[in-house]
TIMINU-559845 format. One record per residue: residue number from 1; residue in one letter; x negated, y negated, z negated of N, C-alpha, C in turn. Coordinates in steps of 0.1 Angstrom, whole numbers, plus 2048, in hexadecimal, padded with zeros to 3 digits. Layout:
N
[NUM,a,[X,Y,Z],[X,Y,Z],[X,Y,Z]]
...
end
This chain:
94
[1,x,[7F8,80C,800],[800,800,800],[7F7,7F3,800]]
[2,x,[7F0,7F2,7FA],[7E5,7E8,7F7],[7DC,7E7,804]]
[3,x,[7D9,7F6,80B],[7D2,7F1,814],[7D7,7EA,822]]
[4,x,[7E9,7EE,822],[7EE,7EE,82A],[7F5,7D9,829]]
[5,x,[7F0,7D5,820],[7F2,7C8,81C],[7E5,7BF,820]]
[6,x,[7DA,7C3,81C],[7CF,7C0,821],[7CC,7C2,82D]]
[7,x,[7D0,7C7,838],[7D0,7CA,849],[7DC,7C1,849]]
[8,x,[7E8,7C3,844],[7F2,7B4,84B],[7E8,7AB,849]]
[9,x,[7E5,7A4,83D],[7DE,797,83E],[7D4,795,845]]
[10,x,[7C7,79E,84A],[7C2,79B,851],[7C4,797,860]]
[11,x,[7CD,79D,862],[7D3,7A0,870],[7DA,78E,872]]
[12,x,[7DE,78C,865],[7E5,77C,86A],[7DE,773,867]]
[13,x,[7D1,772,85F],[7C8,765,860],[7BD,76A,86A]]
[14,x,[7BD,771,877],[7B8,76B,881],[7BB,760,88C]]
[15,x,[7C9,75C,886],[7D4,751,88E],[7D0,744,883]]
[16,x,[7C5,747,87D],[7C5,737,876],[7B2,737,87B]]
[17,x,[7B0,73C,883],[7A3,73B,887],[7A4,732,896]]
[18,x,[797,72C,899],[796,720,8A2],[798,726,8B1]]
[19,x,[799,733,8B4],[79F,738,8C0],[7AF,735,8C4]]
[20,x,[7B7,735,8B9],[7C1,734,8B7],[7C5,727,8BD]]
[21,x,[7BB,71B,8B6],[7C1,710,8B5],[7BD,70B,8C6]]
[22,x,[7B1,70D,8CA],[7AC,70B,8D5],[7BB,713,8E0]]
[23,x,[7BA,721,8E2],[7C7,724,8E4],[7D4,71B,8E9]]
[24,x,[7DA,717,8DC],[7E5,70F,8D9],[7E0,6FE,8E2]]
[25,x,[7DB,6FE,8E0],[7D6,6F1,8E6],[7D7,6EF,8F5]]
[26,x,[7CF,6F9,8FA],[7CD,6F9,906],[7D8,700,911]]
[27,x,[7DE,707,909],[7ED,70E,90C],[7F7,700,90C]]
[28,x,[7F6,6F9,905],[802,6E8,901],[7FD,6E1,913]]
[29,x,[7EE,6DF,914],[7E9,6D9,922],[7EF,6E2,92D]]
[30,x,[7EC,6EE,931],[7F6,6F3,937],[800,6F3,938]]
[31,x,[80B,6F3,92F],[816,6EF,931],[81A,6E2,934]]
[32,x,[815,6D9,92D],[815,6CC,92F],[815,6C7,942]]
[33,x,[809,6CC,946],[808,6C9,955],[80E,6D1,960]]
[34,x,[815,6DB,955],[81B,6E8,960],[829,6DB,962]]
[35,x,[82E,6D3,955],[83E,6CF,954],[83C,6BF,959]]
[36,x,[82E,6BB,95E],[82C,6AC,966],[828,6B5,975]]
[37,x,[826,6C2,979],[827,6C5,98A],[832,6CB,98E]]
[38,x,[838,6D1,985],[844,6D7,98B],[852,6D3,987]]
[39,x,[84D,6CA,977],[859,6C8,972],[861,6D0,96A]]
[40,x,[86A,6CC,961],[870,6D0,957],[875,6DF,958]]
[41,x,[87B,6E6,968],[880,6F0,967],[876,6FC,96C]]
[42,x,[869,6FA,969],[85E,707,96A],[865,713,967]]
[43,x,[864,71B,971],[865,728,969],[861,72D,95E]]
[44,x,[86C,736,954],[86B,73A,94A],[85F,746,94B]]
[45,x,[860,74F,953],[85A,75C,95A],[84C,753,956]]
[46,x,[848,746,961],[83A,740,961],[834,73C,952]]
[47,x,[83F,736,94B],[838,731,93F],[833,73F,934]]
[48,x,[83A,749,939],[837,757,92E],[82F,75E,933]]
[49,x,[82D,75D,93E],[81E,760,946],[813,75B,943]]
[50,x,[811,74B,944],[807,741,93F],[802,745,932]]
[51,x,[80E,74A,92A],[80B,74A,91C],[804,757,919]]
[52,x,[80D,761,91D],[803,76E,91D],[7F4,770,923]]
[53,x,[7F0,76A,92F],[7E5,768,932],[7DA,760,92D]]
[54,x,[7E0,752,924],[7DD,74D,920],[7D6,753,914]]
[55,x,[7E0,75C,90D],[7E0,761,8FF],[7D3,774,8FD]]
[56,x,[7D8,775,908],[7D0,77E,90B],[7B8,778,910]]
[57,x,[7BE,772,915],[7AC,769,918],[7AC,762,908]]
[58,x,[7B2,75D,902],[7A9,75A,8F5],[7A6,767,8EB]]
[59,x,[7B0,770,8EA],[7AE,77C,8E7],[7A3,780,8E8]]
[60,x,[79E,782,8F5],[78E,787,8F9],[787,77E,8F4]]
[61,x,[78A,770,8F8],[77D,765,8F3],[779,768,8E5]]
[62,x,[785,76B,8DB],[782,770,8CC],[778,77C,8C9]]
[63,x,[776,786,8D8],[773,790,8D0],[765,790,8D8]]
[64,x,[761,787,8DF],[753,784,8E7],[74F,776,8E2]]
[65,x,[757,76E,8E1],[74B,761,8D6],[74F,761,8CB]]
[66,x,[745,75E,8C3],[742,760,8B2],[745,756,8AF]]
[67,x,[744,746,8B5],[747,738,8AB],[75E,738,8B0]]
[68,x,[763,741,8B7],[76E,745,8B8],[778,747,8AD]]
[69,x,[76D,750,8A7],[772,757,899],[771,74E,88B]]
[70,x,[76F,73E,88B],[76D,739,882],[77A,735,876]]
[71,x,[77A,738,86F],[78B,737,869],[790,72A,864]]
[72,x,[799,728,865],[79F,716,862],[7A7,719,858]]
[73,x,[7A7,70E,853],[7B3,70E,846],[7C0,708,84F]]
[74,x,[7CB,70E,847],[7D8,709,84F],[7D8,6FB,850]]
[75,x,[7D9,6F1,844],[7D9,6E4,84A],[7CE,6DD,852]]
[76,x,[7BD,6E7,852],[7BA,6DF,861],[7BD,6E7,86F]]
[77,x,[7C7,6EF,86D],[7C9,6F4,876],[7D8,6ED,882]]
[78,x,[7DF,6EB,876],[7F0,6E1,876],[7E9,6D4,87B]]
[79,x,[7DB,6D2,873],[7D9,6C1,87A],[7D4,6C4,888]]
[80,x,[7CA,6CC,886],[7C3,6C7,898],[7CE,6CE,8A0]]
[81,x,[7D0,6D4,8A2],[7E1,6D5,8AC],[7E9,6CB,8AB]]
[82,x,[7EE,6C4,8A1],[7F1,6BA,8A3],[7EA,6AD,8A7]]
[83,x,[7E0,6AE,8A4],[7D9,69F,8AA],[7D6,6A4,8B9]]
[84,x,[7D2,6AF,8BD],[7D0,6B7,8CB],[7DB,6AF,8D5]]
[85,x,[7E5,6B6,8CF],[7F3,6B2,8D7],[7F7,6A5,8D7]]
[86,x,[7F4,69F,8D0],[7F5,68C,8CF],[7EF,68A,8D9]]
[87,x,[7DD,68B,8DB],[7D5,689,8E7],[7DD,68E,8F1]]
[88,x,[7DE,69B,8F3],[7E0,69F,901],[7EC,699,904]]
[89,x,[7F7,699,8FC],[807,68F,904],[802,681,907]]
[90,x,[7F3,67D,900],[7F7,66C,902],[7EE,66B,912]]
[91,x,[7E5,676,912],[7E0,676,91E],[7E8,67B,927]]
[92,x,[7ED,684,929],[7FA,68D,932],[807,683,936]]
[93,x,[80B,676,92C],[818,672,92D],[816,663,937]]
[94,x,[81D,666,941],[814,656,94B],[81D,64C,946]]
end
């Protein structure tokens, strides 16, 4: 039971590590320029594509670079996503 507690948790603070946030960030730019070329009604099919591709290449990047795997605390993790996405909409919004 205890060990099986210890594998959940590990399993979920590799999503507070800087792959993640890089991830998240760069997945928001994509979308962002997918919904200024095509516009609001992109396909659904396309955006869950982007993401699984998306999600799948940091996956690898985590398990081939080492400074990938650096772990964040949740609140700098909530901030630079949120200051990320401040940048990128103020540069993305004409």
């Amino acid at each position: 039971m205890q060990q099986e507690k210890q594998q959940r948790k590990s399993d979920f603070t590799k999503f507070k590590e800087l792959w993640f946030l890089l991830f998240m960030l760069l997945f928001t730019l994509f979308h962002n320029t997918m919904v200024i070329l095509i516009g609001e009604g992109w396909s659904f099919i396309g955006y869950s594509i982007l993401f699984l591709v998306m999600y799948a290449l940091f996956r690898w990047l985590r398990k081939v670079v080492d400074f990938m795997r650096k772990p964040l605390s949740w609140g700098s993790l909530i901030g630079f996503y949120i200051a990320g996405v401040f940048v990128l909409g103020a540069l993305l919004i004409p």
